[in-house]
ROZA-437167 format. One line per 2 residues: number of its first residue (from 1); their letters; for each residue x, y, z of C-alpha. Coordinates in nm, 4 decimals, decimal comma. Layout:
BEGIN
NUM	A	X Y Z ~ ... .
//
This chain:
BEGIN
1	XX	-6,5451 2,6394 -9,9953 ~ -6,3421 2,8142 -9,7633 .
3	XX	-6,1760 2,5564 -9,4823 ~ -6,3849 2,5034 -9,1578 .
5	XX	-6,2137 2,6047 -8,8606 ~ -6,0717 2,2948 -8,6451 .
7	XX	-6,2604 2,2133 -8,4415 ~ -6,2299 2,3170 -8,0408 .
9	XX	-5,9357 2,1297 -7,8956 ~ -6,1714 1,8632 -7,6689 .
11	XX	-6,0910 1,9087 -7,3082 ~ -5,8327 1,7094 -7,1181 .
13	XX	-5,9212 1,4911 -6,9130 ~ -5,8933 1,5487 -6,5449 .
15	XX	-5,5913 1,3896 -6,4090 ~ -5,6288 1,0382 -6,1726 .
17	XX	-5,6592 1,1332 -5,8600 ~ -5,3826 1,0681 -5,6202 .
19	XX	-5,4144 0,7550 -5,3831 ~ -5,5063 0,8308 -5,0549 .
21	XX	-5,2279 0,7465 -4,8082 ~ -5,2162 0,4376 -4,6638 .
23	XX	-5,3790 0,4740 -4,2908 ~ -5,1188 0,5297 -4,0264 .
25	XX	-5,0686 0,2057 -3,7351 ~ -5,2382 0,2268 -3,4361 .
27	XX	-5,0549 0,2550 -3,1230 ~ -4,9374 -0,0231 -2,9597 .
29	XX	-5,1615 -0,1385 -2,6446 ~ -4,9651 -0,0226 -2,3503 .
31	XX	-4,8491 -0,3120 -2,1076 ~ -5,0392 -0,4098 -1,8562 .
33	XX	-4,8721 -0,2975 -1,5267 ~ -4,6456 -0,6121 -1,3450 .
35	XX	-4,8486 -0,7439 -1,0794 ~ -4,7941 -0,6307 -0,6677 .
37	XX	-4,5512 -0,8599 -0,5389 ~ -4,7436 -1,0433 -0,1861 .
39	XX	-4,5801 -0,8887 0,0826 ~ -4,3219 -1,0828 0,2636 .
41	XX	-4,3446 -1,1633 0,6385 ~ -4,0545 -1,0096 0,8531 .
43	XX	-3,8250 -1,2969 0,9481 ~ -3,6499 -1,3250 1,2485 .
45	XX	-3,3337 -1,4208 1,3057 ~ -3,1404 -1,5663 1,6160 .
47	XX	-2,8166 -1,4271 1,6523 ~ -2,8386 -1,1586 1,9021 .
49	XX	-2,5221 -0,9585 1,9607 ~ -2,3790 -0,9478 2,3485 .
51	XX	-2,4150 -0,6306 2,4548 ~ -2,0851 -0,5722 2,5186 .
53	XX	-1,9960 -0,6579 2,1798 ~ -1,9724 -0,2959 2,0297 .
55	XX	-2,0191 -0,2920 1,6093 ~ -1,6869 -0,1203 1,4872 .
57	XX	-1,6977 0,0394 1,1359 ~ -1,3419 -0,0014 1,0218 .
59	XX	-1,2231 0,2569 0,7446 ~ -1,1274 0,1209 0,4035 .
61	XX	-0,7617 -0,0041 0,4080 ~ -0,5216 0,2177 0,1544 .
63	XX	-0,1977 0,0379 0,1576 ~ -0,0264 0,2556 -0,0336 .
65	XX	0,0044 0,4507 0,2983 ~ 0,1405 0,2100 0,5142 .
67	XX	0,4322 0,2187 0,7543 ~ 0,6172 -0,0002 0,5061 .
69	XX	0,6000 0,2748 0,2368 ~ 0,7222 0,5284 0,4270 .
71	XX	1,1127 0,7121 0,3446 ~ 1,1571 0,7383 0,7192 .
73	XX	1,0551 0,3397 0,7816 ~ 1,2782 0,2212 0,4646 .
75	XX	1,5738 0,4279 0,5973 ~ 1,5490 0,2684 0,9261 .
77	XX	1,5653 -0,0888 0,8300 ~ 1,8816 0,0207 0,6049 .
79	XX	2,0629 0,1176 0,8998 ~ 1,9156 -0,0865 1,2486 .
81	XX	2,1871 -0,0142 1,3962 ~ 2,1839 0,3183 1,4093 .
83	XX	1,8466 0,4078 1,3750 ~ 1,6969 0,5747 1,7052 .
85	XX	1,3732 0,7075 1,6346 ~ 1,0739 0,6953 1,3983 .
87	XX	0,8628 0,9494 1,4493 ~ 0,5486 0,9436 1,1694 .
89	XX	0,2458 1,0548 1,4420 ~ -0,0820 1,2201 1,3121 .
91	XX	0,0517 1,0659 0,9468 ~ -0,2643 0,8938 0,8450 .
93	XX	-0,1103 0,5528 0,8238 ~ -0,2688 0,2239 0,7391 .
95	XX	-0,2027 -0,1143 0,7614 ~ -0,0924 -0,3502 1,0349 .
97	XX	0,2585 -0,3359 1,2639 ~ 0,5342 -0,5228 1,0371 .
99	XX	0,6640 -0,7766 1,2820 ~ 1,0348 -0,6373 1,0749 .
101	XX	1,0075 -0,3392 1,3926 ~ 1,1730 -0,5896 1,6300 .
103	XX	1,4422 -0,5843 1,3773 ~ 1,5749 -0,1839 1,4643 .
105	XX	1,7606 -0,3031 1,7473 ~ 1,8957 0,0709 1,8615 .
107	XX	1,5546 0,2046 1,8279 ~ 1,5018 0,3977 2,1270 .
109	XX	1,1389 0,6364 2,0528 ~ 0,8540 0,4925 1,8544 .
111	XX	0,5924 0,7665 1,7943 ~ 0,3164 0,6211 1,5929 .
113	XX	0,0163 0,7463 1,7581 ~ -0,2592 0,9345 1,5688 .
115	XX	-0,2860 0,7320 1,2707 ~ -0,5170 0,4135 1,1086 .
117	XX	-0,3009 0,1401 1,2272 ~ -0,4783 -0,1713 1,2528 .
119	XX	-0,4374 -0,5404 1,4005 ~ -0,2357 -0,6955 1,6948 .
121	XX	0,0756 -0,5303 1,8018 ~ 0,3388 -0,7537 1,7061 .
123	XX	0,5596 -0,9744 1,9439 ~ 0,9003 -0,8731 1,8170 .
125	XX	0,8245 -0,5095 1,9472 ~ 1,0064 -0,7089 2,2816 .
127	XX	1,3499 -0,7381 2,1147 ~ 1,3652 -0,3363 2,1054 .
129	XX	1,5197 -0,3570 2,4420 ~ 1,6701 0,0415 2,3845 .
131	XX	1,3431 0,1029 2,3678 ~ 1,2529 0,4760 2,6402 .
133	XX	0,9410 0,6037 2,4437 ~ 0,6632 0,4043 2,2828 .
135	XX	0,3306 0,5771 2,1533 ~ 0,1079 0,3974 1,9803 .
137	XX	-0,2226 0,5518 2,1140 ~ -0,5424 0,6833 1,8704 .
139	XX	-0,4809 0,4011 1,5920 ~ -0,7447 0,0634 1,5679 .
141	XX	-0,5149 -0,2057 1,7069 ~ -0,6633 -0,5193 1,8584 .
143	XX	-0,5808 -0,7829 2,0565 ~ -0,4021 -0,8910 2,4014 .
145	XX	-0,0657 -0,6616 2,5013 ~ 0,1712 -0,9190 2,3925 .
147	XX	0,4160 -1,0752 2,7123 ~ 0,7153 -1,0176 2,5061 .
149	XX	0,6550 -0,6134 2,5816 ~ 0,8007 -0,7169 2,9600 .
151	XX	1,1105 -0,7412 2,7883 ~ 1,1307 -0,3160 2,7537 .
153	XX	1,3010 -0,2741 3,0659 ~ 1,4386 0,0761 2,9656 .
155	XX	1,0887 0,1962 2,8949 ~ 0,9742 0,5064 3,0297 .
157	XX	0,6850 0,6373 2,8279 ~ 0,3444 0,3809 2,6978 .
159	XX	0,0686 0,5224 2,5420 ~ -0,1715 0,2772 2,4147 .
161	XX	-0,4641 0,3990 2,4955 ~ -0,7764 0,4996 2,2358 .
163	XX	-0,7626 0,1688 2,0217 ~ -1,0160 -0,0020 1,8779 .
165	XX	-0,9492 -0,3076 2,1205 ~ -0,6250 -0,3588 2,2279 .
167	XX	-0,6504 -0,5094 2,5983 ~ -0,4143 -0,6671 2,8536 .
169	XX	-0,2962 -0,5807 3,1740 ~ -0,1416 -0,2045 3,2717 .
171	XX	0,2455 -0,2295 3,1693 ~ 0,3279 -0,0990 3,5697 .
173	XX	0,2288 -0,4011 3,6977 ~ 0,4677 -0,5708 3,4402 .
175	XX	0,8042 -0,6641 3,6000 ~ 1,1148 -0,4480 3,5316 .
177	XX	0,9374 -0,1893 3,3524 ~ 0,9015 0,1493 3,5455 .
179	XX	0,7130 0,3954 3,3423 ~ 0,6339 0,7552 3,4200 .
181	XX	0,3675 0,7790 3,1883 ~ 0,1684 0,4816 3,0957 .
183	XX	-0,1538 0,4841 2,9204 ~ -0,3893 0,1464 2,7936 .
185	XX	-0,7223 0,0713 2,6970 ~ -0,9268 -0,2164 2,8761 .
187	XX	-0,8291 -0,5152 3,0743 ~ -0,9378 -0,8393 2,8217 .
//
């Protein structure tokens, strides 16, 4: 007998299906939001400023622009003895007065008005006894005129006037001293 056909190839069966991904996280709950802080009462407080006590805002202080930095300062304390004049108005200086001025002896005209010097103007300025011309006007000094100043017998010209609070009495009343051109702030 003739050979029987194979039989049909059975069909395959169907492939697993795949697994069904794995169900994503819920979202976190969101926080609750903080609670209001209670308001807080105003509180009072009792300093009270005089009213002639005026608030000054003092700029920052940049010492790297101070009179003591300066070529024409440096120069002068090299040399008191010859040294004249030191002229550095309008230079946007900082800092305080070095009490070393009292040390340039021959130092005749001190212009160091216009500028961001700040503190008390220092006694020794009264050993400059050559001194004819002193400006020190538009800068923040403080303080009383120091006595020592009386001492200036030769000066002519004073300008103090514009600082922050500098005080004291006017320089023509001041023994000796006969200015043309004096200038100050308040009386203390």
């Amino acid at each position: 007998p003739p050979p029987s056909p194979a039989p049909p190839p059975s069909p395959s069966p169907p492939p697993p299906p795949s697994p069904a991904p794995p169900p994503s996280p819920a979202p976190p709950p969101s926080p609750a939001p903080p609670p209001s802080p209670a308001p807080v009462p105003p509180r009072s407080f009792p300093l009270q400023l005089p009213p002639q006590a005026p608030l000054v805002l003092l700029p920052p202080v940049d010492h790297a622009n101070s009179l003591e930095t300066q070529p024409a300062y440096i120069a002068c304390l090299a040399s008191p003895s010859t040294c004249t004049s030191l002229q550095l108005q309008d230079a946007q200086l900082t800092g305080t007065l070095p009490s070393e001025l009292g040390g340039l002896v021959a130092l005749e005209v001190l212009l160091l008005g216009d500028n961001l010097l700040t503190g008390m103007l220092p006694t020794e300025l009264g050993r400059l006894t050559s001194m004819r011309k002193l400006i020190l006007h538009n800068n923040l000094l403080t303080g009383t005129l120091p006595t020592e100043l009386e001492d200036l017998t030769l000066l002519q010209t004073l300008y103090l006037n514009n600082n922050v609070g500098l005080c004291g009495y006017n320089p023509v009343t001041w023994g000796g001293i006969k200015t043309e051109r004096t200038s100050i702030g308040s009386a203390c």
